[in-house]
C-alpha positions in Angstrom: 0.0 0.0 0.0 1.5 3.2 -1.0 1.8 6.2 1.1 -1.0 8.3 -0.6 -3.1 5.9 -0.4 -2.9 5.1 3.3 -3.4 8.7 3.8 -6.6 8.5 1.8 -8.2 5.6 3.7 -6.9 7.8 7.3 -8.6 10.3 6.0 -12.0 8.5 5.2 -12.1 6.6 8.5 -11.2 9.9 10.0 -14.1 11.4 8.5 -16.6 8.4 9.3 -15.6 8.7 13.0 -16.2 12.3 13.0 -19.3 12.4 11.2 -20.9 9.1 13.6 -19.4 11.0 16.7 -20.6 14.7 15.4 -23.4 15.2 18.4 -20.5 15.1 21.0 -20.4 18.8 19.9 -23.6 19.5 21.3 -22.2 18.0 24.7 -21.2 19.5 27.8 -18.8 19.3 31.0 -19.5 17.0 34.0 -18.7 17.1 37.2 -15.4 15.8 37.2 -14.2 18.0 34.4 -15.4 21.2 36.2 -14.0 20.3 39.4 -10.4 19.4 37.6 -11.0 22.7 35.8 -11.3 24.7 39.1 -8.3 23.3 40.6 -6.0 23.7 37.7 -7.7 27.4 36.5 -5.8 28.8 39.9 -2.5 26.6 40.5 0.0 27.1 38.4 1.8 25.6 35.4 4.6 24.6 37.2 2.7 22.5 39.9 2.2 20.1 37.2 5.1 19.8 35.3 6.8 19.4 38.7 4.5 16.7 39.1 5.4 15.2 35.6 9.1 15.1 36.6 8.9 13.5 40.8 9.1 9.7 41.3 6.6 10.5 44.1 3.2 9.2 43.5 1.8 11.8 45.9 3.0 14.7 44.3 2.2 13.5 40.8 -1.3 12.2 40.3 -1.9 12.0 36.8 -0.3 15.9 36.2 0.1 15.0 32.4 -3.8 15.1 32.2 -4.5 18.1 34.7 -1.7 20.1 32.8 -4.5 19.5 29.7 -7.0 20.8 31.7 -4.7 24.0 32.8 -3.8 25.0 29.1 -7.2 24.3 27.5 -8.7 25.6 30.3 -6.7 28.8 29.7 -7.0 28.8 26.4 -11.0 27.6 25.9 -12.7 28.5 29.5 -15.8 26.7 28.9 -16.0 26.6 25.4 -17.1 22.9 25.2 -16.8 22.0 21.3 -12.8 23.3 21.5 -12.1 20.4 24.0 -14.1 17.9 21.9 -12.5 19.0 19.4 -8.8 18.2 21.0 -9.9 15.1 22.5 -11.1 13.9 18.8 -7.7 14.4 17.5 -6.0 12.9 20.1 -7.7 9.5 19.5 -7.3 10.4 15.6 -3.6 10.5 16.7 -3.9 7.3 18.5 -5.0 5.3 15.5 -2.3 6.4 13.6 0.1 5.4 16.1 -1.8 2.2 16.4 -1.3 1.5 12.9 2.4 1.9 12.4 2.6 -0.5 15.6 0.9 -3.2 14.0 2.4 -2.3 10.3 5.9 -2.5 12.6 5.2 -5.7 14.3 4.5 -7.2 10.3 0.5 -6.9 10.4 -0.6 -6.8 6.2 -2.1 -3.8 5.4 -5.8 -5.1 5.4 -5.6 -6.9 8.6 -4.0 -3.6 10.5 -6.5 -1.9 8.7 -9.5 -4.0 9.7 -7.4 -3.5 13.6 -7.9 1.0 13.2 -11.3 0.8 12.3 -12.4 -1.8 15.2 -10.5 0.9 17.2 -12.0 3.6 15.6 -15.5 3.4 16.0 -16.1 0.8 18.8 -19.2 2.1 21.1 -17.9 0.9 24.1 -15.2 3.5 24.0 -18.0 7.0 23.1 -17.5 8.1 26.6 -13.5 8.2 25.9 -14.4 10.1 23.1 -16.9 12.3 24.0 -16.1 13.6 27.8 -13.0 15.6 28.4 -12.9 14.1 31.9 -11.7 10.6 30.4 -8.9 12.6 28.7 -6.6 10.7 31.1 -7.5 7.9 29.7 -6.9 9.0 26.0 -3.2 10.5 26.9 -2.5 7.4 28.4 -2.9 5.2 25.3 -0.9 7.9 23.3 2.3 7.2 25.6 1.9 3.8 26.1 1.1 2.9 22.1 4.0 5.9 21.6 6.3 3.7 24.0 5.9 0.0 22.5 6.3 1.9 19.1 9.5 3.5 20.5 10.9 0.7 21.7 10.5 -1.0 18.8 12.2 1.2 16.5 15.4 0.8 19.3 14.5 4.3 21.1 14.6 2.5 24.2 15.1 5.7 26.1 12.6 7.3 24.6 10.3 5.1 25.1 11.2 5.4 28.9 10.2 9.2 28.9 7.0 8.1 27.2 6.3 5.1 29.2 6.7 8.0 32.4 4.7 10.4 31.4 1.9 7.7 30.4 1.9 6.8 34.2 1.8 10.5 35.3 -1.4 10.6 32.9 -3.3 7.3 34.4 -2.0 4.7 36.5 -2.6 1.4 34.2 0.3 2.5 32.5 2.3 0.4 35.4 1.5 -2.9 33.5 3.9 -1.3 30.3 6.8 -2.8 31.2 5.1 -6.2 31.2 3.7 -5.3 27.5 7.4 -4.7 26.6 8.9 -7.8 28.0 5.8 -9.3 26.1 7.2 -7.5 23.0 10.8 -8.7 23.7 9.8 -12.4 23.9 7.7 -12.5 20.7 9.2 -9.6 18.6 12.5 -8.4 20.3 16.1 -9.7 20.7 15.8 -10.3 24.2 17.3 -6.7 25.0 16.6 -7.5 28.9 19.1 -5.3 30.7 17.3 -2.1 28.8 14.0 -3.1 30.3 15.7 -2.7 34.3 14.6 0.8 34.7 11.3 0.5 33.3 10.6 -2.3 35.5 12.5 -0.3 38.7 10.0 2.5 37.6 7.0 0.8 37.4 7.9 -1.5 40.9 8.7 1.7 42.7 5.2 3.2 41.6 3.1 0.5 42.1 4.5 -0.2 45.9 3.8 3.7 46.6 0.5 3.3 45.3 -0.3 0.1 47.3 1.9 0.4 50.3 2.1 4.1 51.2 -1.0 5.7 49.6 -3.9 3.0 49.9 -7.5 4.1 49.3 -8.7 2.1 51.9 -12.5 2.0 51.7 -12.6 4.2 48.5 -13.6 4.0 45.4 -10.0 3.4 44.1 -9.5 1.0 47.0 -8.7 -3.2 45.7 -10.5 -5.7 46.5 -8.7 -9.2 45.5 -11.2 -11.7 45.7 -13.5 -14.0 43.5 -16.7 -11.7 44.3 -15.2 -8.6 42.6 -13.8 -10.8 39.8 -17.3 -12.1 39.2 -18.9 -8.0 38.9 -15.8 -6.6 36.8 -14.9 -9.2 34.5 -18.6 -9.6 32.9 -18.9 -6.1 32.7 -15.2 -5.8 30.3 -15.8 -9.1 28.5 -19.3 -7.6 27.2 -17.5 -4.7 26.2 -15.5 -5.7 23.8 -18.4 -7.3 21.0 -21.0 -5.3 22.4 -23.0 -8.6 24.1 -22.8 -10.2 27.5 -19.8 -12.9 27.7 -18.9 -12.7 24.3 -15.5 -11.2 24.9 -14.9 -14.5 27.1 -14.4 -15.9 23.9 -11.1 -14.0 22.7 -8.6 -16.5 24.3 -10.0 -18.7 21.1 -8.7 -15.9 18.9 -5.1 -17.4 19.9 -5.5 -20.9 19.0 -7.0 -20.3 15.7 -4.7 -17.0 14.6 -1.5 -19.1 15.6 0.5 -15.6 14.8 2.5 -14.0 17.6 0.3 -10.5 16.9 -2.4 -12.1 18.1 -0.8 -13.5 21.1 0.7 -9.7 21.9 -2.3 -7.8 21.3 -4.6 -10.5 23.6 -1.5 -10.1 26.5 -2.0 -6.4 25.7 -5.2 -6.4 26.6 -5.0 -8.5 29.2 -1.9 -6.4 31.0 -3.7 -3.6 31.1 -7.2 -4.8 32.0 -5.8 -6.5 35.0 -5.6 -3.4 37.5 -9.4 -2.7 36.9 -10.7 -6.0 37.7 -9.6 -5.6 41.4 -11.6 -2.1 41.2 -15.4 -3.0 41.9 -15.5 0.6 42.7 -14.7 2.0 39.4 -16.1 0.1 36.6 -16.8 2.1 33.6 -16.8 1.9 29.8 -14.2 4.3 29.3 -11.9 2.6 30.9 -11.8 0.5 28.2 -9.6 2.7 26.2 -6.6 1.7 27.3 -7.0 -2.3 27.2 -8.9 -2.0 23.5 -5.8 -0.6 21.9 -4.2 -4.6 22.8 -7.6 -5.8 21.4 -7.2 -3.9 17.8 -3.8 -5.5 17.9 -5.3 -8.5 18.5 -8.2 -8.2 16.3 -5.6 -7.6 13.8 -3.8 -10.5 14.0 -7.1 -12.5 13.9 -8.1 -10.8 10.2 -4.6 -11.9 9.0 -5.2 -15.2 8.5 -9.1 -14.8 7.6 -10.2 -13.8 3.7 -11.3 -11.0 2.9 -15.0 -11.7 2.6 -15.1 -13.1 6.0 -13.3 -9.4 7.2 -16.4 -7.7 5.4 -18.9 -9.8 6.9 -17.7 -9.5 10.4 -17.7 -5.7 9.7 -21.5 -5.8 8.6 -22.6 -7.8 11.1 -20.8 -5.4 14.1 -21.0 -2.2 12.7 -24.9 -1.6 12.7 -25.1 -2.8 16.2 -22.0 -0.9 16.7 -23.6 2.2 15.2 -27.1 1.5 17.2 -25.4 0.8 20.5 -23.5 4.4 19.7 -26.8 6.4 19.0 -28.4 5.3 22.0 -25.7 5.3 24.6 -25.1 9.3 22.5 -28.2 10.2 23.8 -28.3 9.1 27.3 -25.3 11.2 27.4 -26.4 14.2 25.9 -29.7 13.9 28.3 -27.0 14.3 31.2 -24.9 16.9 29.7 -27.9 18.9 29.8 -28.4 18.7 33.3 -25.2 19.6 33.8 -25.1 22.4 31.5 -28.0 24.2 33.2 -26.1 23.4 36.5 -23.2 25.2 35.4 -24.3 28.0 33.5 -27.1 28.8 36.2 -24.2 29.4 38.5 -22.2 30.7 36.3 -24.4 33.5 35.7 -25.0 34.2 39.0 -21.2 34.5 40.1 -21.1 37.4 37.5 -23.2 39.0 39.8 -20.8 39.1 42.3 -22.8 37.8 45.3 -22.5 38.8 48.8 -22.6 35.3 50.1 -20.2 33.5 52.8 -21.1 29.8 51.8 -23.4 27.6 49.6 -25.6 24.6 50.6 -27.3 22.6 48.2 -30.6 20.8 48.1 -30.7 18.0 45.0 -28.4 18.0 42.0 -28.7 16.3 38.3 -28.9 12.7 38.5 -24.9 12.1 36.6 -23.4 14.2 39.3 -21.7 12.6 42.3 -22.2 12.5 46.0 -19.8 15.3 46.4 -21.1 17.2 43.2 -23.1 19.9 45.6 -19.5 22.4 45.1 -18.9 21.9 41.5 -19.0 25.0 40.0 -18.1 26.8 43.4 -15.0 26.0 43.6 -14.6 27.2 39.5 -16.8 30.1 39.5 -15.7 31.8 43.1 -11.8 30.2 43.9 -13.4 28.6 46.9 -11.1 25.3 46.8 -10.8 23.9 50.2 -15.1 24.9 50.5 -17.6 22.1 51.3 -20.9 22.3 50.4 -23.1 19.9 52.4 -26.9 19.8 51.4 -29.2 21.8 53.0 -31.0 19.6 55.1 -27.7 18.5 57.0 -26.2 19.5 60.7 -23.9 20.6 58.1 -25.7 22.7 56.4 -28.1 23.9 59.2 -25.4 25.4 60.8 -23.9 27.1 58.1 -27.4 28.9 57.4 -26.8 30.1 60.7 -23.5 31.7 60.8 -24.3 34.1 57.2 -25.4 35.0 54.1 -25.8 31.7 52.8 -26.7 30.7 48.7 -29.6 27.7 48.2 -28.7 26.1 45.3 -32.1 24.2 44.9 -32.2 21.7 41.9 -35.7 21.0 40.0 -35.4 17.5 39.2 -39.1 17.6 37.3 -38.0 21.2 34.9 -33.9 20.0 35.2 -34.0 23.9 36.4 -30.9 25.1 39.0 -32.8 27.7 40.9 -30.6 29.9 43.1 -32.0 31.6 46.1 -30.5 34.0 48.7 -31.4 35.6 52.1 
């Protein structure tokens, strides 16, 4: 395949992609992205690049992704088609990178291609795609695809700074070393002494983030037993065809591919799935990001050794249900980023007013938001970030109606209406 032409077929799946995933554009922020975007709007730029540079997990929690948030938030405010827009090209970005990996690792044009366009459009990643709070996720998979790509082109140290900076934008990034000595055993020339720091790196996080800094009782907390492994591993095996226990059956993809692609991709996916299984506390679609860009690798190797009617087939049998399963999780999304939308803005619009108020309580908020979702906006709108605000009907809250001035932000579930009221 020539150059031009590769460019050509980017370009078309590019536009496909953009054209299924257009209503993102009509989207809006969540909670998590406005509470990021309040922290970052008033530290400064250095904060995170120092946090990009320290071996210290304490200092460093995922600063590659909050130093997005600073710049964009800098440069867009609350302009939300910009950051669509930037997240779109960074997965654009990621297929491309996904594609010289697998044209690298000896993947035939077709099969690599049929690999992109799994990756591409698969439903199961729209949240990725859509919400600039999974922009984590998104930066991650650039590094770590950016770091088995270096590696394999001999920029071992290279591929270090990448495989670091993945792990400063989202923690599954600790399984990468494992992925490389994958890499070395099916691809490599068994370089294992390059490997040390990665695996020093990756030991030394991973002990900081278990030993010193558990989230005991959190939602980040591990729980290693056979009842969590029951909830999570359903829930990512019915991810990845878009039907319950499907995905169960990928380990059959090895015996009948026989082609060391497969084999990576499948440990790939694996590697990095294997953190989130232990996390009954955080399972979410989006978090497939990182895991599926083993499965294209995988699904790659699988096309290689199938004919080319049996690629098409498979593609017009998953697409539609692909493309339905899009639409409708699209608009459950959209429904929520209304909410939130009239959350924000609402507030927004009355912090312009500049408000003689000491404190905020809240009584109900959009069903999407979180327990702790009562300050978001607060802490954007006013640069109140060590604030709490407990809902109205609280000890709480009581007592901070007592001490001053104190804003009701009163949410209308039935009219999705944020109604502010004041003493």
């Amino acid at each position: 395949m020539s150059k031009r032409t590769g460019l050509i077929l980017f370009l078309l799946l590019a536009a496909v992609f953009l054209v299924l995933n257009r209503a993102a554009y009509s989207g809006y922020f969540q909670d998590d992205d406005i509470n990021a975007m309040a922290w970052t709007r008033w530290n400064p730029a250095l904060e995170y690049l120092k946090g990009a540079l320290t071996p210290v997990y304490s200092h460093s929690y995922r600063a590659v992704g909050f130093y997005f948030y600073h710049a964009t938030g800098r440069a867009f405010g609350l302009d939300f088609p910009k950051y669509v827009a930037v997240i779109h090209a960074i997965h654009l970005l990621n297929l491309w990178l996904l594609w010289l990996l697998m044209r690298r690792m000896g993947s035939p044009p077709l099969a690599a291609a049929a690999g992109c366009v799994f990756f591409a459009l698969h439903a199961a990643l729209l949240d990725a795609v859509w919400e600039p709070m999974y922009v984590f996720d998104l930066l991650c998979g650039t590094l770590c695809v950016a770091s088995v790509l270096l590696w394999a082109r001999g920029r071992w140290i290279l591929s270090f700074v990448a495989f670091w900076l993945a792990y400063k934008s989202k923690e599954l990034a600790v399984m990468l070393p494992v992925v490389l000595i994958c890499y070395e055993l099916w691809f490599g020339g068994r370089r294992w002494w390059r490997l040390a720091p990665f695996v020093a790196a990756s030991l030394s996080f991973g002990a900081q983030a278990l030993l010193l800094h558990p989230d005991e009782g959190g939602n980040y907390s591990f729980h290693f037993t056979l009842d969590t492994i029951a909830v999570t591993a359903p829930f990512y095996a019915g991810k990845v065809f878009l039907t319950p226990y499907l995905g169960f059956l990928l380990p059959l993809g090895a015996v009948t591919a026989r082609n060391r692609r497969t084999w990576f991709g499948l440990a790939m996916m694996g590697l990095f799935l294997f953190p989130l299984l232990w996390l009954p506390g955080r399972i979410y679609s989006a978090y497939c990001y990182l895991p599926f860009t083993g499965l294209a690798i995988a699904m790659a190797g699988i096309a290689e050794t199938a004919k080319p009617a049996v690629i098409a087939i498979f593609f017009l049998l998953w697409l539609p249900a692909d493309i339905y399963r899009l639409n409708a999780q699209g608009d459950d999304t959209l429904k929520q980023d209304r909410d939130a939308r009239e959350w924000i803005t609402t507030l927004g619009q009355f912090a312009k007013t500049r408000p003689a108020v000491t404190g905020f309580v809240y009584k109900g908020f959009p069903d999407s938001f979180h327990n702790w979702s009562g300050e978001v906006g607060v802490k954007y709108f006013f640069r109140l970030l060590d604030t709490t605000v407990p809902p109205v009907d609280s000890p709480e809250g009581a007592q901070l109606l007592k001490k001053g001035r104190v804003a009701i932000l009163n949410w209308d579930a039935g009219r999705h209406k944020l109604e502010i009221q004041t003493p």
